[in-house]
VEXDREN-2710 file (C-alpha; in Angstrom, 1 decimal):
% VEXDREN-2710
k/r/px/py/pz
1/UNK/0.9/129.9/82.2
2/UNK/1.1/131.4/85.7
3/UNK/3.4/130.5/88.2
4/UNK/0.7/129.2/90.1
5/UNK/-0.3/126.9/87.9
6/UNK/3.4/126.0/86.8
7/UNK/3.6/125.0/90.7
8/UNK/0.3/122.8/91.1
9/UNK/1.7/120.7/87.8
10/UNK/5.4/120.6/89.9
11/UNK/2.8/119.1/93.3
12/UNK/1.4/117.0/90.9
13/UNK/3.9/115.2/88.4
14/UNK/5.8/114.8/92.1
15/UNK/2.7/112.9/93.7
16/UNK/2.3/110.8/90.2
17/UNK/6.2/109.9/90.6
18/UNK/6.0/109.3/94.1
19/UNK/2.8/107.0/93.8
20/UNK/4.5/105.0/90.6
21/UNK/7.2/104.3/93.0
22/UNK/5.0/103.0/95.7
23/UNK/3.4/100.8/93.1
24/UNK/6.3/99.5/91.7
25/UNK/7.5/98.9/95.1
26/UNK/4.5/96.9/96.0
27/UNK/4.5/94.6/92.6
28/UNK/8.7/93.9/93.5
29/UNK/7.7/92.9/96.9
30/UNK/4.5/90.6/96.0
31/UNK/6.5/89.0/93.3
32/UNK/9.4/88.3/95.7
33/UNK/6.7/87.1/97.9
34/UNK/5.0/85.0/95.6
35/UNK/8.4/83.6/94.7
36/UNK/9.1/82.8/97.5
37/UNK/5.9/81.1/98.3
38/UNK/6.1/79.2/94.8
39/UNK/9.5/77.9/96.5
40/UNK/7.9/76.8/99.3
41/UNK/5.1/74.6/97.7
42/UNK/8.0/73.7/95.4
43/UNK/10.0/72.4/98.0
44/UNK/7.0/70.9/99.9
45/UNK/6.0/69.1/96.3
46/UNK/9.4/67.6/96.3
47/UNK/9.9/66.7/99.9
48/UNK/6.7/65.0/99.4
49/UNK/7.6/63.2/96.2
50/UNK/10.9/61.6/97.9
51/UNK/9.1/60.7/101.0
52/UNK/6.7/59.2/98.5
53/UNK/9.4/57.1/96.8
54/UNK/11.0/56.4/99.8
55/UNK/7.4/54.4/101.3
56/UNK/7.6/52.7/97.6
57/UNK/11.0/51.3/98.2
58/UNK/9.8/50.1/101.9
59/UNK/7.1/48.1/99.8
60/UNK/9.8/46.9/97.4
61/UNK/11.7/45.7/100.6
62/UNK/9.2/43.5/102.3
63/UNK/9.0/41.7/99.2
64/UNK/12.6/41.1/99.0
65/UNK/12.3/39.7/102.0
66/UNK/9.8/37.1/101.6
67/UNK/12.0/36.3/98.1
68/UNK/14.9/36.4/99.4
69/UNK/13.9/33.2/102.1
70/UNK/14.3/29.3/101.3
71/UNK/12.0/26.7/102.2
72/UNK/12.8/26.8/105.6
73/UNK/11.9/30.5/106.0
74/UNK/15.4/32.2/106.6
75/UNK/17.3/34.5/105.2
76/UNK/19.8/32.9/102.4
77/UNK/23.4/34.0/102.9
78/UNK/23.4/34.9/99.2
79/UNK/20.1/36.6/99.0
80/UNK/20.5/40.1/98.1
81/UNK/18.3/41.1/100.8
82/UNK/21.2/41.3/102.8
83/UNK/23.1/43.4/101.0
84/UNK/22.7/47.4/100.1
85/UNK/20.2/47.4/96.7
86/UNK/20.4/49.8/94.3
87/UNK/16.8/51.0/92.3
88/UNK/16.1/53.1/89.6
89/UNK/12.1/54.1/90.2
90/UNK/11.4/57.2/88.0
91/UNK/13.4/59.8/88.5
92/UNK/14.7/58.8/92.1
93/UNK/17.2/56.6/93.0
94/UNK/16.9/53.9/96.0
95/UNK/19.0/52.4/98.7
96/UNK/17.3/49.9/100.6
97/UNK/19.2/48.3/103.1
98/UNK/17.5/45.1/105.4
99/UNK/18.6/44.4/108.6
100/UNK/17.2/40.8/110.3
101/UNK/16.6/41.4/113.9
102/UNK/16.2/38.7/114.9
103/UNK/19.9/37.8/114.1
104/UNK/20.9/40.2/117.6
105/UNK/20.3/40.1/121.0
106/UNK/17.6/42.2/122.2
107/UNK/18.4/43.9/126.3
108/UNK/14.5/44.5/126.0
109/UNK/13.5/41.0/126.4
110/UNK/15.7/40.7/130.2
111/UNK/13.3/42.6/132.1
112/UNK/9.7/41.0/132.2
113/UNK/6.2/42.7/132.3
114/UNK/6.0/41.7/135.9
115/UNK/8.3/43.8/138.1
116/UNK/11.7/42.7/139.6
117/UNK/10.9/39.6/136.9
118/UNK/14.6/38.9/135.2
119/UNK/14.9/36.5/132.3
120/UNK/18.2/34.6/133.1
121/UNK/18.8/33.5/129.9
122/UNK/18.5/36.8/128.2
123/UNK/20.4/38.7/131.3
124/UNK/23.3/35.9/130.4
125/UNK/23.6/36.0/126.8
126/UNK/23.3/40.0/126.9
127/UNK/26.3/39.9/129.7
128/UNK/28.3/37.7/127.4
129/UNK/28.1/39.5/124.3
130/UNK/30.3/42.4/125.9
131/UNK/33.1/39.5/127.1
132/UNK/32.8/38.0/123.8
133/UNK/33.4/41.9/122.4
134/UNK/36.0/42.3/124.5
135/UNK/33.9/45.1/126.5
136/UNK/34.4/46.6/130.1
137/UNK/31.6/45.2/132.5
138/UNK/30.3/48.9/132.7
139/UNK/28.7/48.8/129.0
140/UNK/26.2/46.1/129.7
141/UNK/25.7/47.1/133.8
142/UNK/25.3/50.6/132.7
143/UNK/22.6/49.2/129.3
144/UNK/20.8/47.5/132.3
145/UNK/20.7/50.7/134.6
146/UNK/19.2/52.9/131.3
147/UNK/16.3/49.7/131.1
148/UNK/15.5/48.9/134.4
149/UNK/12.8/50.2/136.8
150/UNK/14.7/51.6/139.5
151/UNK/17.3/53.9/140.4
152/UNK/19.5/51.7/141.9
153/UNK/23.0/51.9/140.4
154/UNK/24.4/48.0/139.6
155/UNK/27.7/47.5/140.2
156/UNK/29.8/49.3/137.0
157/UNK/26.2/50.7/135.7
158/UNK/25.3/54.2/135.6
159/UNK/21.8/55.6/137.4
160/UNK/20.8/59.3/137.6
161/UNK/23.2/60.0/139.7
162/UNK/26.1/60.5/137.5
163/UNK/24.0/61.9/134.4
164/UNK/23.2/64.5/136.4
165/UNK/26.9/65.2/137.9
166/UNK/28.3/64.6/134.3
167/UNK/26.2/67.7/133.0
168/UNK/24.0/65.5/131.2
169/UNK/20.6/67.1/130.2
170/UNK/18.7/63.7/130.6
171/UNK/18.8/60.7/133.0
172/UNK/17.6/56.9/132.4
173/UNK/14.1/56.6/131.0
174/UNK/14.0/53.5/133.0
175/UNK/12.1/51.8/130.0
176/UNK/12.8/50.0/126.8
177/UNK/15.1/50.8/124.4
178/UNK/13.1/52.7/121.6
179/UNK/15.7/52.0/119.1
180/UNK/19.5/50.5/119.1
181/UNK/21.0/53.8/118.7
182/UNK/19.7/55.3/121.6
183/UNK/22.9/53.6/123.2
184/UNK/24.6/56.7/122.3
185/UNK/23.0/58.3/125.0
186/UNK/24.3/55.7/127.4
187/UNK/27.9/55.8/129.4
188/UNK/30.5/54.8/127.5
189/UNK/29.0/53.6/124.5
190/UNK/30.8/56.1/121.5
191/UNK/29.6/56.4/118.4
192/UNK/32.8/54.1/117.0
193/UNK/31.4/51.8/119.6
194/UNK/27.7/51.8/118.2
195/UNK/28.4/51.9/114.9
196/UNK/31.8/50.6/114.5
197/UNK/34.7/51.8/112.3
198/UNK/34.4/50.9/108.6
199/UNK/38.2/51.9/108.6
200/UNK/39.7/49.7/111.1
201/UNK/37.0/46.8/109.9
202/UNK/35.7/46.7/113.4
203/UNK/31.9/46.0/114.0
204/UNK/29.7/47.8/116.1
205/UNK/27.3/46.7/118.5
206/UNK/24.3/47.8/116.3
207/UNK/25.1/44.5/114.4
208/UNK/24.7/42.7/117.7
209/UNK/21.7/44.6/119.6
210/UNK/18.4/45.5/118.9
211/UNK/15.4/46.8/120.6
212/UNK/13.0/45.4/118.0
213/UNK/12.3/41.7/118.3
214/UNK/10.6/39.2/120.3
215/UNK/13.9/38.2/122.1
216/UNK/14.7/35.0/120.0
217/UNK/17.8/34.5/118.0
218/UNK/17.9/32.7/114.9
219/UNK/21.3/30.8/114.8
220/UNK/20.6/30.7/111.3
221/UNK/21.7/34.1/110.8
222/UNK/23.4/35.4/113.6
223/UNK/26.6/36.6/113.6
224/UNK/29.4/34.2/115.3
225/UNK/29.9/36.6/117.6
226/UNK/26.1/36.0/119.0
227/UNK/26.7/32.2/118.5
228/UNK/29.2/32.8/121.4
229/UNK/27.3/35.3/123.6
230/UNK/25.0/32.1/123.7
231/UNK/27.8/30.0/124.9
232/UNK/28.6/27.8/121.8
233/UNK/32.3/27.2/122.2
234/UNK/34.9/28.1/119.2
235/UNK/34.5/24.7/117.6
236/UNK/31.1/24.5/117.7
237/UNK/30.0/28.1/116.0
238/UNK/32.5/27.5/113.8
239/UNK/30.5/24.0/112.5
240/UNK/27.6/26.0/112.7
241/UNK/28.4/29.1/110.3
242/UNK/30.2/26.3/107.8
243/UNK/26.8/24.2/107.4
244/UNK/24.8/26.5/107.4
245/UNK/26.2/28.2/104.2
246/UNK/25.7/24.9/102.7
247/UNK/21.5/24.5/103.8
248/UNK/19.8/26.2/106.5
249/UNK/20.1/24.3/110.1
250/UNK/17.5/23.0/112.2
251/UNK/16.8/21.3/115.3
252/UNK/18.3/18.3/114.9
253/UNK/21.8/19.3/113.7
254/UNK/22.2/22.1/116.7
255/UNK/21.7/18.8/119.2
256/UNK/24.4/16.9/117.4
257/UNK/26.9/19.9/117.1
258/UNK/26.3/20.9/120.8
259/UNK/22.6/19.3/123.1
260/UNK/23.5/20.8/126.0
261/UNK/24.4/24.6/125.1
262/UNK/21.6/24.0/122.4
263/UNK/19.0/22.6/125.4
264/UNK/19.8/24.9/127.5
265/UNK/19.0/28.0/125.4
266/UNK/16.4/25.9/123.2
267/UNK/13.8/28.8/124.6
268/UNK/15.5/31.6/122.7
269/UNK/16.8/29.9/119.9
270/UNK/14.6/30.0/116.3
271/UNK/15.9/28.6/112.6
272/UNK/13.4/31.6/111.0
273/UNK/13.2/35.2/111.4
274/UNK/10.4/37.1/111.8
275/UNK/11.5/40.7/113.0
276/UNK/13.3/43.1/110.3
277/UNK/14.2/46.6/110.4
278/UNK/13.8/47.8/106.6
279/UNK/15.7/51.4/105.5
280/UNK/14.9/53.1/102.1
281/UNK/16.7/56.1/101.0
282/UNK/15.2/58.0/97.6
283/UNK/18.1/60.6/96.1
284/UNK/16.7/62.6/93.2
285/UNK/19.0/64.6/90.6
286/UNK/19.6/67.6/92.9
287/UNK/21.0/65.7/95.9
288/UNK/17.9/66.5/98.3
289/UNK/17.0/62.8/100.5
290/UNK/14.2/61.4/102.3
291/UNK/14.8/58.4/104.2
292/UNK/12.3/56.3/105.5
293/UNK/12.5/53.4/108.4
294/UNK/10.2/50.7/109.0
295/UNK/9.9/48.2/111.3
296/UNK/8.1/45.4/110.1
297/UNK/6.9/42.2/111.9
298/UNK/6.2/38.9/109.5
299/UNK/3.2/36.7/110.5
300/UNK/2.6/33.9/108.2
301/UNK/3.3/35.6/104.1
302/UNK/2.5/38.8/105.7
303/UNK/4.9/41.8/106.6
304/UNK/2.8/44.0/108.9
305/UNK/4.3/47.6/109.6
306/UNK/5.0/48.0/113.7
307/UNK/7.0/51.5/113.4
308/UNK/7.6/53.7/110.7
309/UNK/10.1/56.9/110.7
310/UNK/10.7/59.6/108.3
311/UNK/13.9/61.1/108.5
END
């Protein structure tokens, strides 16, 4: 063999190594790819499988609801519904918690369509909530600003002005609360405030607020807290919350406990609920979550779906 030909095989055997090489290349990279895509439709499939269990458990709590409620149509003290459940469906687990809004006060309900319309009532049940609480005035005044239509600051309340000089990226909306934890957003209102601290035993004010109901609070339900804010004296909530453990309470018995606080807010007052803000969590065996929030509106033996949120 010449050297000349010894040298095209060397040019050769280098171009076959170096073209192996690019091939193998290429099938590590598309199989990483296609990994990683499998991964991704994996993890879409299971996202999608949770969020799937997590609409079931929604299902599953609208009809705790309408078992969990006596003749009357309330909530029962004992019913599980208002308590955390606990499922097994497949391979997910569920948490459903129900929360009866119309059990809270809702700030919504103050302000009227018409504008500069107050309702009274509302305005002075929501004002003594934060007394009852033990509050400063600037919670509810500074509530009121975030709500109302203007930009004039109420006396203790908070308008654009001082979100802006605080830093703040955002300033009242000037509309309805969307949803009772948008208070964070509002001066002074901390997240022990909101939510409360399980430590200490203290309740938040989600228990007490909401911006999902049609303004009327059923005193069969309520906490005593909101039997107050409505201006029931000590002895009279505290008949109230003892008979109705025993059978729900209706019209008649809130006249003999108390006619004139009853009369007086006999407009906001209801003995059934019809508002309820349902939460389902599905867990499966990794740890990974979907949680899904829906709030639902009862007409009749229906539980129609107003909102819904993934999370």
């Amino acid at each position: 063999m010449t050297k000349r030909k010894r040298k095209n095989r060397g040019v050769v055997l280098i171009f076959v190594l170096v073209f192996t090489m690019a091939i193998c290349a290429l099938v590590i990279f598309f199989h990483g790819k296609a990994s990683e895509y499998t991964d991704v439709f994996s993890g879409a499939r299971e996202t999608l499988l949770l969020e799937n269990a997590a609409e079931a458990g929604i299902e599953i709590a609208k009809s705790i609801v309408n078992a969990g409620t006596t003749a009357a149509g309330v909530i029962s003290e004992e019913s599980p519904s208002l308590k955390q459940k606990e499922y097994q469906l497949g391979e997910f687990q569920l948490y459903l918690k129900i929360a009866d809004e119309n059990a809270k006060i809702n700030p919504n309900s103050i302000f009227g369509a018409e504008k500069g319309k107050v309702n009274t009532l509302a305005l002075e049940t929501f004002n003594r909530l934060f007394t009852v609480l033990g509050c400063p005035e600037t919670m509810p005044a500074s509530i009121l600003d975030w709500i109302d239509e203007d930009d004039l600051q109420r006396p203790g309340g908070a308008e654009s002005f001082y979100y802006k000089t605080a830093g703040l990226p955002y300033v009242p909306p000037d509309r309805n609360m969307y949803s009772a934890e948008e208070m964070l957003m509002v001066r002074d209102f901390t997240p022990d405030a909101v939510f409360g601290d399980p430590e200490n035993e203290t309740k938040g004010l989600i228990n007490f607020i909401t911006s999902f109901s049609d303004g009327k609070i059923n005193v069969n339900t309520c906490e005593p807290e909101v039997l107050a804010s409505l201006g029931f004296p000590a002895e009279s909530v505290d008949k109230i919350t003892a008979e109705r453990q025993r059978r729900p309470i209706e019209e008649r018995f809130m006249t003999g406990v108390n006619r004139e606080v009853f009369l007086k807010n006999r407009s906001i007052i209801v003995f059934k609920s019809n508002y309820f803000l349902l939460d389902s969590t599905a867990v499966d065996s990794r740890g990974m979550k979907r949680q899904v929030r829906a709030y639902v509106k009862r007409k009749d033996k229906e539980m129609n779906t107003v909102r819904m949120e993934v999370r």
